[in-house]
Every structure is written in structure tokens, then in C-alpha cells.
C-alpha positions in Angstrom: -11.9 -99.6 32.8 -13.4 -97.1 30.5 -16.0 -97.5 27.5 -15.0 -97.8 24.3 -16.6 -94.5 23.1 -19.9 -93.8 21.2 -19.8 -90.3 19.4 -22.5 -88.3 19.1 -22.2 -85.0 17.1 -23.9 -82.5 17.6 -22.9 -79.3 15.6 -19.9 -77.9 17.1 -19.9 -80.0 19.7 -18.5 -83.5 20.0 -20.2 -86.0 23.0 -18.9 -89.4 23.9 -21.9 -91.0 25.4 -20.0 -93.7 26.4 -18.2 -91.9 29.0 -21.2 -91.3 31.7 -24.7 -91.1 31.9 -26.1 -88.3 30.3 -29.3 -86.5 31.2 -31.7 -84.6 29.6 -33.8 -82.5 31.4 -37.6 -81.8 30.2 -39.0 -78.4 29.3 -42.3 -78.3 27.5 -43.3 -74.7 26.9 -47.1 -75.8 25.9 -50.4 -75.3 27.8 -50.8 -78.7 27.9 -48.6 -81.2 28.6 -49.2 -84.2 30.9 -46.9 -83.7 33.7 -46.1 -80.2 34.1 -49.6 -78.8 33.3 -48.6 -75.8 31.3 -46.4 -74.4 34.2 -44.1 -73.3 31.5 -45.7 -72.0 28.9 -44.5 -68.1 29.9 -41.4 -67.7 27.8 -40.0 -66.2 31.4 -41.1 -69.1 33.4 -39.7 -71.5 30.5 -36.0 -69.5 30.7 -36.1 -69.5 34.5 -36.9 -73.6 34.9 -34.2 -74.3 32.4 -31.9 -72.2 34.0 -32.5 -74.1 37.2 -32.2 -77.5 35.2 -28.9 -76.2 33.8 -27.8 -76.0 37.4 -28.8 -79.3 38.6 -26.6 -81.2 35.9 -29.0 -81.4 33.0 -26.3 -82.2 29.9 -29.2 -81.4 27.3 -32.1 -79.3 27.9 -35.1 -80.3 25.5 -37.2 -78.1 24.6 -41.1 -78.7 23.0 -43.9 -76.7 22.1 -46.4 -79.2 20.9 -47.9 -81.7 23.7 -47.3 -85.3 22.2 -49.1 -86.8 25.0 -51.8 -89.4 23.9 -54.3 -87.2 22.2 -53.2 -84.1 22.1 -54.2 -81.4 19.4 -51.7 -80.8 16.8 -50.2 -76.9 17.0 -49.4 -74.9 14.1 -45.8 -74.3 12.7 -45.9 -70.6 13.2 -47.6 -71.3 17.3 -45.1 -73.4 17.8 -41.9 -71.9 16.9 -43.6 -68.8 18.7 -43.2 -70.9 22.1 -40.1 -72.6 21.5 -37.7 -69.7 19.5 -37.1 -67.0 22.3 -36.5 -69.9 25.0 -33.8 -71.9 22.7 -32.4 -68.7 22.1 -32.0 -67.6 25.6 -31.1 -71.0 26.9 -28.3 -71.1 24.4 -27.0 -67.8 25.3 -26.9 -68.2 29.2 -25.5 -72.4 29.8 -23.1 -74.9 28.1 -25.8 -77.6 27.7 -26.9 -79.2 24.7 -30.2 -77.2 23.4 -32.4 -79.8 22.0 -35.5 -78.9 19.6 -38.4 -81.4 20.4 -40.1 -81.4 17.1 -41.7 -83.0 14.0 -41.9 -80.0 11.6 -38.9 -78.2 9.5 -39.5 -74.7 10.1 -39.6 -75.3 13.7 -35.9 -77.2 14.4 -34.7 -74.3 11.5 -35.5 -71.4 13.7 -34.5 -73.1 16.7 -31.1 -74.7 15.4 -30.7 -70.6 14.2 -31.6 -69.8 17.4 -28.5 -71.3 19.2 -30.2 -75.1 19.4 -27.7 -78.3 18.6 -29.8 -81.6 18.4 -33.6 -82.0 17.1 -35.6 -84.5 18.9 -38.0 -85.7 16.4 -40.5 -88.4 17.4 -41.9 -89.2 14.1 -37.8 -90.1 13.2 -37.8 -87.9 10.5 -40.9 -89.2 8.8 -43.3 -86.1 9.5 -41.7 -83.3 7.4 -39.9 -84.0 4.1 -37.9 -81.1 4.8 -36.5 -82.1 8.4 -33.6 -84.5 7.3 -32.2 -81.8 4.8 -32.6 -79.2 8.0 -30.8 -81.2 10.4 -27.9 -82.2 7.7 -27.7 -77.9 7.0 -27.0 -77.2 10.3 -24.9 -80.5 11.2 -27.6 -81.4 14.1 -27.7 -83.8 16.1 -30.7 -86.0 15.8 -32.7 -88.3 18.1 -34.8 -90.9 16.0 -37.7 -92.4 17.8 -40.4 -94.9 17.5 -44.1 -94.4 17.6 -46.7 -96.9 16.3 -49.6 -94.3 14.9 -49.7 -90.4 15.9 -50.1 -88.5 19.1 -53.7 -89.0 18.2 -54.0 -92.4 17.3 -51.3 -94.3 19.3 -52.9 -95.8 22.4 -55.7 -96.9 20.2 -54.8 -100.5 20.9 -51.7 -100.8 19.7 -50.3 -104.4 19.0 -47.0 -106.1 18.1 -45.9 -109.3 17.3 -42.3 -109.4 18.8 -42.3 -105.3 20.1 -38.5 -105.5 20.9 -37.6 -107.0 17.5 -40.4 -104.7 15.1 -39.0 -101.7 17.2 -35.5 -102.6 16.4 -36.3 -102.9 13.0 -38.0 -99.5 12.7 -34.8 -98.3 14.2 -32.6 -99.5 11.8 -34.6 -98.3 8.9 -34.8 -95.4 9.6 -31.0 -95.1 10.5 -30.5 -96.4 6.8 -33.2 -93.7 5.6 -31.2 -90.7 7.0 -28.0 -92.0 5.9 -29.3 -91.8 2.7 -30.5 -88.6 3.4 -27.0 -87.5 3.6 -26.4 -87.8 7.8 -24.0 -89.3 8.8 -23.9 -92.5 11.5 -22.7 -89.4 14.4 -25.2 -87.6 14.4 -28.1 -90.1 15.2 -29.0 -91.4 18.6 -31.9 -93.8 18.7 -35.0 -94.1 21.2 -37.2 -97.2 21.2 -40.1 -94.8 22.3 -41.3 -95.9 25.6 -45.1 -95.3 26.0 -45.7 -94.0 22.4 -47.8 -96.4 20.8 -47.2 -99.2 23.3 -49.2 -101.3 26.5 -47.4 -101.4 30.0 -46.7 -104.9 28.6 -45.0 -103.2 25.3 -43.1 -100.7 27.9 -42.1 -103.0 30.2 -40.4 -105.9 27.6 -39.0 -103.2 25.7 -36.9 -101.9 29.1 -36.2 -105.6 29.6 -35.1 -106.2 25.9 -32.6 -103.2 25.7 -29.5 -104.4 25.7 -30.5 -105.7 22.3 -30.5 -102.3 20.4 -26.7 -101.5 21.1 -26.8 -104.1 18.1 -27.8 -100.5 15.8 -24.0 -98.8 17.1 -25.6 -96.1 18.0 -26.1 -94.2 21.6 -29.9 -94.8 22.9 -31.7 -92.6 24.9 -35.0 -93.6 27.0 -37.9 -91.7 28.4 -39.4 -93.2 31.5 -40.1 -90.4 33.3 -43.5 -90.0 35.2 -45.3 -92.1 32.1 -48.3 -93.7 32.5 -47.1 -97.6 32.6 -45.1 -96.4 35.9 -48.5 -95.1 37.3 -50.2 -98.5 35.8 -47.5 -100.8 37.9 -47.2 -98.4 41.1 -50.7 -96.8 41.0 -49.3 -93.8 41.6 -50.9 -90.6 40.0 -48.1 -88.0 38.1 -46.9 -86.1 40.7 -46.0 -89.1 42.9 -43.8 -90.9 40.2 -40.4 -90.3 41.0 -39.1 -93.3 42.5 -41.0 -95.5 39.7 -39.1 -92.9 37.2 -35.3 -93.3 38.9 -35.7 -96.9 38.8 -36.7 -97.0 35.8 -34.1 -95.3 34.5 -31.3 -97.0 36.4 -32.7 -100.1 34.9 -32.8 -98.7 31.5 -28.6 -97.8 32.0 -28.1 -101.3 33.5 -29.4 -102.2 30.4 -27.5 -100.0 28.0 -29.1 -96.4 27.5 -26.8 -93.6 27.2 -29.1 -90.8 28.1 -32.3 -90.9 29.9 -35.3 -88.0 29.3 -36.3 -86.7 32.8 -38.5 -84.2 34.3 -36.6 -84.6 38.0 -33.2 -83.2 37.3 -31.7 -82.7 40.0 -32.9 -86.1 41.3 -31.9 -87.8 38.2 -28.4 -86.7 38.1 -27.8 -87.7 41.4 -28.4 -91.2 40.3 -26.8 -90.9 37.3 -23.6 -89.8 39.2 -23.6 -93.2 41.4 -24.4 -95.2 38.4 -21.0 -93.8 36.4 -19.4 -94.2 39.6 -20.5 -98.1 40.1 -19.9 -98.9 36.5 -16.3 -97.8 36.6 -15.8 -98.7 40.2 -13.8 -95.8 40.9 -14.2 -93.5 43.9 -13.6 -89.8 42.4 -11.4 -87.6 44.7 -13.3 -85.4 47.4 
């Protein structure tokens, strides 16, 4: 029995998340992000991994240069579309995924949505940059809309909530009702509750347990469990020893209603996405 289907548009293109679960693969080209170290920061290195994560099954490639791990230094506009243009532009050239521009800032998600990019990932949910919601309606972006209590730099400073699944549900929906008023329309947002920005292992944890509540918003929700530190916290496993915690996290976060889960593991993460669409539909595809 199929979904009933949950658009999300994304310039040209036309996704029903509904359908199967989507993946979207991981590529920071920064010096120093917490998981991949910098291993990408060489434009060619950055081209070559998403290449690879093209061929694994990624649907979206997301694509950063500015670290928004707890702490990290904010990067100029003009550093960071430096990083991020010429690997959006070759990316969009070379694969049919979705090219997603992880970014706060205007001018950035500008030159990469002119650069071949479709969707801008934007954890501050279009709060950071006056400009953004304008630059995402002139190109017809997609747009991912996140949660975060505080700033890179402030948001594990002891964050507290009274009810997290409800407060982050309300952010959520205010700020869906801020960019329709911005002129976007209800098809290009997806929504992510933000796991591990601004949140306790508690936080993380009730929020995965809690999902099912946000498909109460209409719109497709992606998660990002990957290698975080809350998985490390529960497992005691360091970063590089994460991805079990991180698959089972994220087949938990599809049993409980995400659409499209954030990943570094690809490959990995595909193959348990395929079993998931499989199980849900119960139907055997042909060999």
C-alpha cells in the first residue's frame, strides 16, 4: 500500500518523500568539522568523495563550508562561498542528486543555487540573514528549516527545555508560518527538529522518541543522527566507531516518521534505507 505523497520542491525538480527513504549524504569542505577532520577541505578531494556518495545512493549531497559543530569559529561569507562554489558547481554538473547548500548566510546559498545547487540547508531556519528567505524564493529552492536553541557557539551551554518535543514543534511551526509569509510556499519546506544542536542526550533522545508528533506540521522531516555526540554518550564509542549507534538511530527515526535522514556512511545508510522501504510496503522487488 503506498503513501499518500509529501511534495517537496525543489527548483526544477519535484520529490515525493513519501515514496522511500531518502538519504542525504554529508560533505563538509571545512578544516574543521567533527567527524571528517578536514579530509575534504581540497576542492578535488571534496568533488571526488561526493562523486563516490553519488554512487552509493546518496539522493541529496549537502554540502558546508562552515563547521557548526559546538564551538566552532564563524567563517566569513567570501571564505566560505570560496569552499563551497566550485564543489556545488562540479557536483551539479557530473550526478542527478539533489545539491544542497548547508548555510546561514545569503550570498553563500546565492552563488551556490547559481552554481547548479537546488535546496539550502539553513540551521538558523532562516533567522540568520534577512536576505536568505528572498534568495531561496528567487531561485524556487528548496529549504530545510531547523532548530537550534543559541549559536554554534553558545548551544551546549546548558541548554534547557520545558517540554523539548512540544517547544521544538512550536519553533517549527513558526517559522513555517514566517516563510510563508515570506512568500515560500508550504513545498518547498522540509522541517528538522535539530538533533544535538542546542540539546542533552536527554533532549536528543525524547526528541527521536517524540517524532511521530511533528508529521502534525504536513511537512517531510529530515533527521541528523549521524556519528553525534549523544550516540557516543549512550554507546561510549568515540567518532569513528559510531556507525551502528548511527543506523539505528536512524531506522528508529523512520519508524518514527522522518523522510530523509543526514548521514556521513552512505553506502551503509542506503543499504538500510532500501530494507526499510522494502519492510514498510512489504513488497519483494523483482531480482
Amino acid at each position: 500500500m503506498s503513501a499518500t505523497p509529501l511534495l517537496w520542491r525543489c527548483r526544477d525538480r519535484m520529490i515525493d518523500c513519501a515514496a522511500r527513504p531518502l538519504i542525504m549524504g554529508i560533505l563538509n569542505v571545512t578544516p574543521d568539522s567533527f567527524s571528517d577532520g578536514g579530509a575534504y577541505f581540497d576542492p578535488a578531494a571534496a568533488i571526488a568523495r561526493g562523486l563516490r556518495m553519488a554512487e552509493e545512493g546518496a539522493d541529496i549531497l549537502d554540502i558546508g563550508g562552515e563547521s557548526s559543530r559546538p564551538g566552532a569559529a564563524p567563517v566569513a561569507p567570501e571564505e566560505e562561498r570560496r569552499r563551497v562554489e566550485p564543489v556545488v558547481s562540479a557536483l551539479a554538473r557530473a550526478t542527478r542528486c539533489l545539491i544542497s547548500v548547508d548555510t546561514t548566510k545569503a550570498s553563500v546559498a546565492d552563488a551556490a543555487l547559481r552554481a547548479g545547487a537546488h535546496i539550502v540547508n539553513d540551521i538558523a531556519a532562516l533567522r540568520g540573514d534577512p536576505e536568505m528567505a528572498r534568495t531561496a524564493r528567487a531561485h524556487g529552492a528548496g529549504v530545510v528549516l531547523m532548530h537550534m536553541q543559541g549559536t554554534p557557539q553558545t548551544m551546549q551551554a546548558a541548554p534547557h527545555y520545558g517540554d523539548v518535543a512540544s517547544e521544538v514543534r512550536a519553533f517549527l511551526e513558526e517559522r513555517i508560518d514566517a516563510a510563508r509569509a515570506a512568500g515560500l510556499s508550504d513545498e518547498q519546506l522540509v522541517i528538522d527538529p535539530g538533533i544535538g544542536f542546542g540539546k542533552t542526550v536527554a533532549h536528543n533522545v525524547a526528541l527521536l522518541a517524540d517524532l511521530s508528533s511533528f508529521a502534525a506540521l504536513r511537512r517531510p522531516i529530515l533527521v541528523g543522527v549521524s556519528r553525534k555526540s549523544f550516540l557516543g554518550a549512550l554507546t561510549g564509542r568515540p567518532v569513528a566507531d559510531r556507525l551502528a549507534p548511527s543506523l539505528a538511530a536512524m531506522a528508529f527515526a523512520f519508524a518514527r516518521g522522518a523522510h530523509i535522514a543526514r548521514v556521513h556512511d552512505v553506502k551503509e545508510s542506503c543499504e538500510t534505507a532500501h530494507l526499510i522501504g522494502i519492510l514498510r510496503t512489504g513488497q519483494v522487488p523483482p531480482p
